[in-house]
N, C-alpha and C positions, 0 to 999 in steps of 0.2 A: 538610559539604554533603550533601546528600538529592535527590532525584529525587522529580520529580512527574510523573505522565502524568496529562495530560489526556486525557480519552477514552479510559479505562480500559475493557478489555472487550471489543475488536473484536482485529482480526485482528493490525495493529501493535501495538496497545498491550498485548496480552499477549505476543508473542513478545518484547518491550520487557522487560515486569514480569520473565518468567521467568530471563531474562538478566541482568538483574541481582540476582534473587534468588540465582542460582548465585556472583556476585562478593561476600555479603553486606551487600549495599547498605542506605540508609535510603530504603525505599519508600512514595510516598504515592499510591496510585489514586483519579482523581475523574470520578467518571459522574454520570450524570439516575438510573439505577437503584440505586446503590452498590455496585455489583459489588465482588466483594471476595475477594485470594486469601493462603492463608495465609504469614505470614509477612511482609504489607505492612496500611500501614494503609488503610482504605477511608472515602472520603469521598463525600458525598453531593451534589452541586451542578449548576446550570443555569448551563453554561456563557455562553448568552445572557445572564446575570446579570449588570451589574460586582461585587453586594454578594457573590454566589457565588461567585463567581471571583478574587475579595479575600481572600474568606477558605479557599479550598484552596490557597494557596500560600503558600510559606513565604519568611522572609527568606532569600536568597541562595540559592535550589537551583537545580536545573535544573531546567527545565520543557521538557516533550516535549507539544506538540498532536498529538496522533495523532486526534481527534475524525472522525466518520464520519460522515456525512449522508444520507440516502436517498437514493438518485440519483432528484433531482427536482429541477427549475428551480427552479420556485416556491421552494422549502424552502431552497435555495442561497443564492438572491438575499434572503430574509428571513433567514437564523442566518448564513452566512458573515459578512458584513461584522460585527456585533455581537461575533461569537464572537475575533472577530481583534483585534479594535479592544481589549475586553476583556483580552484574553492578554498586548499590549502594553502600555496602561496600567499594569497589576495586574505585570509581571516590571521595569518600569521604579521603580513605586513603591516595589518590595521589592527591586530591586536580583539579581533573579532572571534568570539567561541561559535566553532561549528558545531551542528546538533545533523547527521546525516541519516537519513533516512535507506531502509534496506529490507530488501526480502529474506528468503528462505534457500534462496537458489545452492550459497555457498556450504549448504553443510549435505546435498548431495541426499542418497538413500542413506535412511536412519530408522534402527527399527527402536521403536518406543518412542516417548516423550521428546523432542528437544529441545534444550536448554541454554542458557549460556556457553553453559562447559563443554557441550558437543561439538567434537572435534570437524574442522571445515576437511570438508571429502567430497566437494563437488564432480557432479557424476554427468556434465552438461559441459559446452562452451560458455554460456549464459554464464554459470557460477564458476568456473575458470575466470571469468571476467569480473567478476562481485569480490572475487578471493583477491584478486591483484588490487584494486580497488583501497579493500579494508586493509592488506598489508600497510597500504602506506600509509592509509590514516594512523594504526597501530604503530609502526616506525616515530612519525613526528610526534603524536602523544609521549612515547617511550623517551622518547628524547626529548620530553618537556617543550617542544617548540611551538605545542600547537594544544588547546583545550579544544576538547571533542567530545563528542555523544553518540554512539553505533546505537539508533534504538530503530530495533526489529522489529518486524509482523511478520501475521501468516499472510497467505492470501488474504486479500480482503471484502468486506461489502458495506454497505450504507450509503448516506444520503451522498451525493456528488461523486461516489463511484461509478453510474451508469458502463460502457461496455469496456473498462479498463478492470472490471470483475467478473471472474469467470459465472459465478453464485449469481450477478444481475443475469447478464448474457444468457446463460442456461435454464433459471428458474425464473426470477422476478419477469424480466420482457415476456418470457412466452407465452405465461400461464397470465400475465396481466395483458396480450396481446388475443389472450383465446385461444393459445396455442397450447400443446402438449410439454410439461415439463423435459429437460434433457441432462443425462448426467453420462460423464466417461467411465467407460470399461468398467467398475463395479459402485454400483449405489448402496452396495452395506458395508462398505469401510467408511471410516470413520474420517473427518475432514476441518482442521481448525480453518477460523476465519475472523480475520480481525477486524472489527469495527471500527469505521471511519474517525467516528467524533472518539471514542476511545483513544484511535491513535495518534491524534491531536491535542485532546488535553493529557496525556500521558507525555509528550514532546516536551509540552508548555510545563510539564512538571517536573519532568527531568531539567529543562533547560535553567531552571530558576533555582537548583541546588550543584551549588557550588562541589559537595560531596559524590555528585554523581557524573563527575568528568571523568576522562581515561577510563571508561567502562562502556561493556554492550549493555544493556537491554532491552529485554523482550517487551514489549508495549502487550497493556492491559487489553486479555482474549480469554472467552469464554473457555468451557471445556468442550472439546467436540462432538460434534452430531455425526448417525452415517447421513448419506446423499441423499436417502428417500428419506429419512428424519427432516432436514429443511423445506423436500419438495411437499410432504406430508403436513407441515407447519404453514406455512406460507398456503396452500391451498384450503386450508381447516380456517386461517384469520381472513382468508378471503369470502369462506362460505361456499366454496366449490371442491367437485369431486378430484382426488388426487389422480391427477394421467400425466404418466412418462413413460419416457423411452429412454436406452441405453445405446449409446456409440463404443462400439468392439473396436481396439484397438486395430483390428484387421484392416477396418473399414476407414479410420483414420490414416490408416498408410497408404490405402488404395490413393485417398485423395488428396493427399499431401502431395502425387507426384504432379498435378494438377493447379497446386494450389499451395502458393508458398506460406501463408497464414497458417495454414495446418502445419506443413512441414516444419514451420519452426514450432507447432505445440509438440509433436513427436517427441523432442529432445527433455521433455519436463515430465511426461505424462506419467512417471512414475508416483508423481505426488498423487497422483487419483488408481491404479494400482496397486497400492497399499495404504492401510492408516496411515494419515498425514496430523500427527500432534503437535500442539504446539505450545509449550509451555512458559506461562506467567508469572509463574508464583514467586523469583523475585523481585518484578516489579510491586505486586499486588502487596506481600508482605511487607514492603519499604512502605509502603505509601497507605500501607493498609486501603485500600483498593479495591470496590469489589467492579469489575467488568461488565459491562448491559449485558444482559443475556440476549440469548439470540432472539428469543419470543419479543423481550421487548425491543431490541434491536429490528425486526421483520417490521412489526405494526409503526415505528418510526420511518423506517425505509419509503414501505407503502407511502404512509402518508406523505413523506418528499416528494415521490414520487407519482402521487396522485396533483399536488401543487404545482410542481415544477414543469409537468405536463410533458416530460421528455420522452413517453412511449403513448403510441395510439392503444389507449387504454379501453376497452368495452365495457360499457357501462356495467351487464352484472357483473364482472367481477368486484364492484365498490359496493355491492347493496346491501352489505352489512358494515359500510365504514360509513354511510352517512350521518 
């Protein structure tokens, strides 16, 4: 049996590849660009395709959608549905167990913890679109035609997330740039964040027990921090003084009408708004499990991120990581 990621090349899908490159697995990566790392094979394909998407998958592996979409409505509501619809047909034709990868978007405002059992109440277009999605997965599971894995995060951060994470984009770039940390509308609510390589071997772990099909879970996440908690953390393993700023919702709508990037964060901003929690404990307790914490989680980051060399980094910021 062999592994396929679909959506080779983003943040999941390589902390995905690289984890199981380390297990010597048979790896098959399939993107629109062909990204390709050594040691796996690389395939070329449109996911929107079913004839492309027919043929990067193989009889009986596993398949992991990690695929990543610009955060745009419009682009949502035209490749989601297709790209889902596709994944299913094509793992049911070939007898392939899908393992889909998913946010937080579908269960909308929640106050307290969220769990499995938290009823889907999305309060966005975005998670209108994640809900029709998971329907069908759920449908063909239900109707035994299709082995699946709904395994969720929160938002996330770590090593190959760069600016597909709000947590790099706002704290790790700025303050390793020399810049002032940034956090939305309030920094003492509290905010999960899931860990990359967590939600990778957390996949590979779910993927490999036959008993954890036809179910969601939540992939292994710390307990949550507020916002100056991380910016606090990350500036303390850095060795420098904690400075941020705070963007008012006010001022985000001013330039949203300017700026459509904003204007599609508008529609989510309530997960920063209020505690945004996000709850592990039945993966954690299955697997007996415990999650990197965020401490060590930050000083791993760093360190990728000092390697990787993907932000103009200033030197003191490192003078205590040499």
């Amino acid at each position: 049996m062999g592994h396929t990621i679909l959506g080779a090349g983003g943040s999941i899908g390589n902390a995905l590849a690289y984890e199981l490159i380390k297990m010597n697995e048979q790896i098959r990566l399939v993107s629109r660009s062909g990204y390709s790392i050594t040691g796996t094979k690389s395939v070329k394909a449109d996911l929107t395709s079913y004839y492309d998407t027919f043929n990067s998958i193989r009889e009986n592996d596993i398949v992991y959608l990690c695929a990543g979409l610009p955060f745009d409505t419009k682009i949502w509501s035209e490749n989601w549905p297709s790209i889902i619809q596709n994944a299913i047909e094509v793992c049911k034709n070939k007898r392939a167990k899908l393992v889909y990868f998913d946010n937080t978007l579908i269960y909308g405002k929640v106050d307290g913890a969220m769990t499995e059992d938290t009823p889907y109440n999305p309060c966005s277009k975005k998670g209108e679109i994640k809900e029709t999605i998971i329907r069908l997965i759920e449908r063909e599971t239900r109707d035994g035609n299709l082995q699946a894995i709904v395994a969720r995060a929160a938002d996330f951060y770590g090593p190959y997330s760069f600016d597909s994470s709000s947590l790099h984009r706002m704290v790790f770039n700025n303050i390793l740039s020399g810049k002032k940390a940034q956090w939305l509308v309030e920094p003492n609510n509290y905010h999960s964040f899931s860990y990359t390589i967590d939600c990778a071997r957390g996949m590979i772990m779910l993927a490999k027990q036959d008993k954890c099909y036809s179910q969601t879970w939540h992939l292994p996440t710390d307990e949550p921090l507020s916002g100056e908690t991380y910016i606090h953390m990350v500036s303390n393993i850095l060795g420098i003084e904690p400075d941020y700023e705070t963007t008012d919702k006010s001022v985000l709508k001013f330039r949203s009408v300017f700026n459509k990037e904003v204007a599609e964060l508008i529609e989510v901003l309530y997960k920063f708004e209020e505690s945004h929690h996000f709850d592990s404990s039945k993966f954690n307790s299955y697997f007996n499990y415990t999650p990197v914490s965020y401490y060590n989680g930050i000083i791993e980051t760093i360190e990728f991120l000092k390697n990787y060399n993907s932000v103009n980094i200033d030197c003191y910021a490192f003078v205590n990581m040499q």
